[in-house]
C-alpha positions in Angstrom: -15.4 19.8 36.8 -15.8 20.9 33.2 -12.5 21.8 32.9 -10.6 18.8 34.2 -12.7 16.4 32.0 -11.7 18.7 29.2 -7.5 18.8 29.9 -8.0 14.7 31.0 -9.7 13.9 27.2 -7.5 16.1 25.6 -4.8 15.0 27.2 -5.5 11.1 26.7 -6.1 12.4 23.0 -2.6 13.6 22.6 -1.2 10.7 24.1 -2.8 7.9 21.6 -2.4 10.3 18.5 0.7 10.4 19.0 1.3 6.3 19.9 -0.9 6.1 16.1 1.6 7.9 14.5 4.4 6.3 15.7 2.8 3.2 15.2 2.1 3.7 11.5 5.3 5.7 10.1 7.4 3.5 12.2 6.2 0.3 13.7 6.5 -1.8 11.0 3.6 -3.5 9.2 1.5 -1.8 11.8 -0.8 0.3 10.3 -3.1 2.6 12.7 -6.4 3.2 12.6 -6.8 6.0 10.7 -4.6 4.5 7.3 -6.2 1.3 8.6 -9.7 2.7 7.8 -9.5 4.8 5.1 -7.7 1.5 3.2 -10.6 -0.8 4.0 -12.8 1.7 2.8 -11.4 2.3 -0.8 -10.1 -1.3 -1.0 -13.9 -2.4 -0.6 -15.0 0.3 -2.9 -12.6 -0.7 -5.8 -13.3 -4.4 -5.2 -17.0 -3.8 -6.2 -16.0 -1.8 -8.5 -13.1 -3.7 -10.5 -15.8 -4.8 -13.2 -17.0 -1.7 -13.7 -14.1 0.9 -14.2 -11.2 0.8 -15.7 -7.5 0.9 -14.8 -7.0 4.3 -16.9 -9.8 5.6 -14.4 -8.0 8.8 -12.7 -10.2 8.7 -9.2 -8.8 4.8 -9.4 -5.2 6.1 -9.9 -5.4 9.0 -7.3 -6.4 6.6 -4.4 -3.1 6.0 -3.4 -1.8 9.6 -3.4 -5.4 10.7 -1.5 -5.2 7.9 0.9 -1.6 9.2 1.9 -2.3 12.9 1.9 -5.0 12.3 3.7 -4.0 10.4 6.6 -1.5 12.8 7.5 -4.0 15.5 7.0 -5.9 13.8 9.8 -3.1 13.4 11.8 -2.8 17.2 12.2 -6.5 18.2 12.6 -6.7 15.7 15.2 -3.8 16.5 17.3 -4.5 20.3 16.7 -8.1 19.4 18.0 -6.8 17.6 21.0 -4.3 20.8 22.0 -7.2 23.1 21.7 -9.2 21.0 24.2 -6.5 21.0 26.3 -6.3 24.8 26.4 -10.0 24.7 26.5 -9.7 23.7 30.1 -9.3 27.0 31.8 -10.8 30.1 30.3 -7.9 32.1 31.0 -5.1 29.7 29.2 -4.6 32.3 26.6 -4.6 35.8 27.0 -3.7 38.5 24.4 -0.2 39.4 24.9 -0.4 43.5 24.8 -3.6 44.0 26.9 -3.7 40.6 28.6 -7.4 39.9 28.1 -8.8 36.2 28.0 -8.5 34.5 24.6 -12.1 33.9 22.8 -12.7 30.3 21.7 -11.5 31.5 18.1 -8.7 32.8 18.9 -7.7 29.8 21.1 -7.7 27.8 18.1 -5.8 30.1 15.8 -3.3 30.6 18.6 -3.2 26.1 18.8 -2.6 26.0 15.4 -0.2 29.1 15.2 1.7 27.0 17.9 1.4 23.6 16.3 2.5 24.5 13.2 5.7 25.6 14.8 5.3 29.2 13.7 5.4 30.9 17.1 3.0 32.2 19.4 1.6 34.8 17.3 0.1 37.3 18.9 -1.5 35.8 22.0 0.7 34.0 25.1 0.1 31.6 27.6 -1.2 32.7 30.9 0.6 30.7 33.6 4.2 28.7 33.3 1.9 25.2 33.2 0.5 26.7 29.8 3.5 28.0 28.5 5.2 24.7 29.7 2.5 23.4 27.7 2.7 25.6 24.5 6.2 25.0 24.2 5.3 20.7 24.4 3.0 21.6 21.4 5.3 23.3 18.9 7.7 20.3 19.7 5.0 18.1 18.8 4.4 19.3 15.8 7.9 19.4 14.8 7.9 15.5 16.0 4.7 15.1 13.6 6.3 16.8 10.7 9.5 15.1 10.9 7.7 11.7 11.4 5.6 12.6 8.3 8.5 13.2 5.9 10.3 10.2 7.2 7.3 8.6 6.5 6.7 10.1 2.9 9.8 9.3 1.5 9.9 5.1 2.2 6.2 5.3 0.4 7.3 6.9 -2.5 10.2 4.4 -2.7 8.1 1.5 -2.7 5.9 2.6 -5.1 8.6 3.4 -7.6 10.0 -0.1 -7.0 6.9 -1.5 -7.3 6.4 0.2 -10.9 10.2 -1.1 -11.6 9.3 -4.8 -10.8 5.8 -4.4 -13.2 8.4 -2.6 -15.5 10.7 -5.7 -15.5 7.9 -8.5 -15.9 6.2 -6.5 -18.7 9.3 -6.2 -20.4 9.4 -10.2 -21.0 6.1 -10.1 -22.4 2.2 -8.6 -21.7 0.7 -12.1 -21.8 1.5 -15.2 -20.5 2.6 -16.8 -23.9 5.0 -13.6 -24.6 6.4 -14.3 -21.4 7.2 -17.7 -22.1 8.8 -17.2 -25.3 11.0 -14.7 -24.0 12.4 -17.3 -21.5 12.6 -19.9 -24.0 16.2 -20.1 -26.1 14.9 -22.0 -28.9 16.4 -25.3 -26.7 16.2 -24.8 -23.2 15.1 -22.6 -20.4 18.6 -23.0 -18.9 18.9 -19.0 -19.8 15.8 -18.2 -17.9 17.2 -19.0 -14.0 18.8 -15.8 -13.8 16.1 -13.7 -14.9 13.6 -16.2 -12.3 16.1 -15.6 -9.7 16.1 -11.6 -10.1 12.3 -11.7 -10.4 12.2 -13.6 -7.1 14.5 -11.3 -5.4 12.3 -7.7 -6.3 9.3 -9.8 -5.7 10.6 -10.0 -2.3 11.8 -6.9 -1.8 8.0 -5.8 -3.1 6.7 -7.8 -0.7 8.1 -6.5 2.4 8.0 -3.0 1.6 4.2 -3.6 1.1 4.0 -5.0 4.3 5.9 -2.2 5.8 4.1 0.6 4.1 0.2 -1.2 3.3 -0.5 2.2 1.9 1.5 1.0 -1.1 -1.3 -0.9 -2.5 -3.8 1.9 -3.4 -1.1 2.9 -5.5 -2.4 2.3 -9.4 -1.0 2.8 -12.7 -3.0 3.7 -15.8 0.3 3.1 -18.0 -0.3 -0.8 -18.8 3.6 -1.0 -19.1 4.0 0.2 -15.4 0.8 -1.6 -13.7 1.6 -4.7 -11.5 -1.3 -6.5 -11.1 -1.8 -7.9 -14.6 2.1 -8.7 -14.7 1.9 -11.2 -12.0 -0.9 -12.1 -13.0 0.6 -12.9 -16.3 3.5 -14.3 -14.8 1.7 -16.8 -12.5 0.2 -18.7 -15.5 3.6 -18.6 -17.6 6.0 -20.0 -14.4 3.2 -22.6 -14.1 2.8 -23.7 -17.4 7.1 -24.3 -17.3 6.3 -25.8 -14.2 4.1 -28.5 -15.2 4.4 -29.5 -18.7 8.2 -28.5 -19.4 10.7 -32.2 -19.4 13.1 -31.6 -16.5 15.7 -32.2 -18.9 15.1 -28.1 -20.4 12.9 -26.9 -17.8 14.7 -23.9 -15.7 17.0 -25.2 -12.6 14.7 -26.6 -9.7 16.3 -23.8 -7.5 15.4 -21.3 -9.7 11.9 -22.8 -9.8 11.5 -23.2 -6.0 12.7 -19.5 -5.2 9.7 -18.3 -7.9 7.1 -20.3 -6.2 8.0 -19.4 -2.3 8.0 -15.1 -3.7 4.7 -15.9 -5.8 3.2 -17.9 -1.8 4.0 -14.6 -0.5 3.1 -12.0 -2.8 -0.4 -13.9 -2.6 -0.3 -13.8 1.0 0.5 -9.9 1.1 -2.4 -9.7 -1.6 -5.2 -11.9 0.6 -4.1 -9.5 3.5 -5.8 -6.3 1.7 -9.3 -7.8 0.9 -11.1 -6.4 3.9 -13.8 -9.2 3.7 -13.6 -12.6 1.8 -13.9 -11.9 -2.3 -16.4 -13.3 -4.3 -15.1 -15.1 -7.4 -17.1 -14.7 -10.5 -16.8 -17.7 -13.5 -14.0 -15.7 -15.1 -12.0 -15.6 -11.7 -12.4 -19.6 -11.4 -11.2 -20.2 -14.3 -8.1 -22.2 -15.1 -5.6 -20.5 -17.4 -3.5 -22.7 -18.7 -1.1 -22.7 -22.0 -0.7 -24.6 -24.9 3.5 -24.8 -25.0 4.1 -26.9 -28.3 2.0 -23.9 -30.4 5.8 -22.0 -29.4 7.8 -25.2 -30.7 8.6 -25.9 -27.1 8.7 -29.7 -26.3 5.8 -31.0 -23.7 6.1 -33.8 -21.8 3.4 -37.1 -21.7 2.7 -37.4 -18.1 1.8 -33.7 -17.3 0.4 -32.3 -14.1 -2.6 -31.2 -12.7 -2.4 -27.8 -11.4 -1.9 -27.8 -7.4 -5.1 -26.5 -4.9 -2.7 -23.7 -3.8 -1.7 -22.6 -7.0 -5.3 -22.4 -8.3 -6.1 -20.6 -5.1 -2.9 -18.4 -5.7 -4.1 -17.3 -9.5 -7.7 -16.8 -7.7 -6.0 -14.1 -5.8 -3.8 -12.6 -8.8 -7.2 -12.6 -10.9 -8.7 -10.4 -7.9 -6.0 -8.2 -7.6 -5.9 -7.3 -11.2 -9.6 -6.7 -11.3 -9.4 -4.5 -8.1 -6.7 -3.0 -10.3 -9.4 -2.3 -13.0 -7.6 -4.9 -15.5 -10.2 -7.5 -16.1 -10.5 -9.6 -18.8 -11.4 -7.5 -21.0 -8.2 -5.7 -20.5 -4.9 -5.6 -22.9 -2.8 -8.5 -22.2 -3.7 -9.9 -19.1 -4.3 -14.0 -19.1 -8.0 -15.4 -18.8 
């Protein structure tokens, strides 16, 4: 009775590892449990933490690396752990393959992970053509899992370097909100500044998606200020929204242009609300609305400005939140308070 509990779990184990793997390195936006939990965990931990440790922090900027590494870590142990179950259910599943004596416990394992690893048999065999039919599904597996885990590896490290190329781009136009403006404005219009919206919109997107695709993404932190995302949008936010509500149509940026911005910065905060693993608690400096003084640049205000929206205000909530889970508070370099 033993045994058949122990080839049924281990079984059953092998099955729904590998649905999780599939699930997460190819279902998109469908992370399994394992990435699922190990996320929730730092993301909580660097939430409480924002206030207290900085960006340049190096266990802050290795999450994302150790979250990866370690999920498919786990992936391994836990199949290999499932397949020595499995050959746990008869005593004489593995026999040494000169003298044909029963495989200890230990030597069971070293000969699952020989197998898995896709390295052989080593110097044990299976006993009976159901074990060697099942020895030979093992090293296939593990084959599957490696293959899976590149394909998986290479998308990640993708999205993180265009991630750093869109905090790149929107530092570039200026580490503050009022350096970002200026860079938009001509010296008469923002006519100039569509283009540079438009392109912003479209990595923003692109960002987006790829973060949905690969959550993992998120963990991923930059100590360089010129490469870290959070505080550019951040920065962003405040300067496309000062434009926005105090520019005169006449030299503000085409509406299009303005609209595109707006619907990428809805879903950027979306993507963002989706990694706080419980509701955040906003401190003064997160309620706060930021909010720039345009005519100190020599740029033209109009009389009847407006008041900033409820979804906006929730939106820079968000950014603020992001950028301190980040490690860039207020205190840090450049980002808008």
């Amino acid at each position: 009775m033993r045994e058949i509990v122990l080839i049924v779990v281990g079984t059953a184990a092998v099955a729904l590892l590998n649905f999780h793997v599939v699930r997460t390195t190819i279902g998109m936006a469908l992370p399994g449990p394992v990435l699922k939990s190990l996320s929730k965990i730092v993301s909580a931990f660097l939430l409480r933490s924002g206030r207290k440790f900085s960006a340049e922090d190096r266990f802050r900027v290795a999450t994302g690396p150790f979250i990866l590494v370690s999920t498919i870590a786990l992936w391994w142990l836990a199949l290999i752990l499932a397949y020595f179950t499995v050959f746990l259910g008869s005593p004489d599943s593995i026999v040494e393959a000169k003298s044909g004596t029963q495989a200890t416990i230990p030597e069971k394992l070293y000969f699952v992970i020989y197998t898995f690893s896709t390295l052989g048999l080593g110097d044990f065999a299976p006993d009976s053509d159901g074990w060697r039919i099942l020895a030979a599904i093992s090293s296939l597996n593990g084959l599957f899992i490696i293959s899976l885990s590149v394909t998986y590896l290479i998308p990640v490290v993708s999205a993180v370097v265009q991630k750093r190329s869109l905090a790149t781009t929107v530092n570039g136009l200026g580490r503050s909100p009022a350096e970002i403006v200026e860079s938009l404005w001509d010296g008469h219009s923002f006519a100039g500044a569509e283009i540079v919206l438009v392109e912003l919109s479209r990595q923003m997107e692109s960002h987006t998606q790829r973060h949905m695709a690969y959550p993992v993404v998120h963990h991923f932190h930059s100590f360089d200020r010129s490469a870290a995302l959070a505080p550019a949008m951040l920065n962003l936010s405040v300067a496309v929204d000062s434009i926005q509500r105090t520019v005169p149509p006449d030299i503000a940026p085409a509406p299009y242009s303005m609209k595109l911005i707006d619907q990428s910065f809805d879903n950027f905060a979306a993507m963002i609300a989706s990694t706080f693993t419980t509701e955040p608690e906003l401190g003064p400096e997160d309620m706060c609305e930021a909010m720039l003084d345009l005519s100190s640049l020599g740029i033209p205000q109009r009389q009847n400005q407006t008041e900033k929206s409820s979804k906006n205000r929730e939106r820079d909530q968000l950014f603020r939140l992001f950028a301190a889970q980040a490690g860039w508070n207020r205190s840090s370099e450049g980002t808008a308070s």
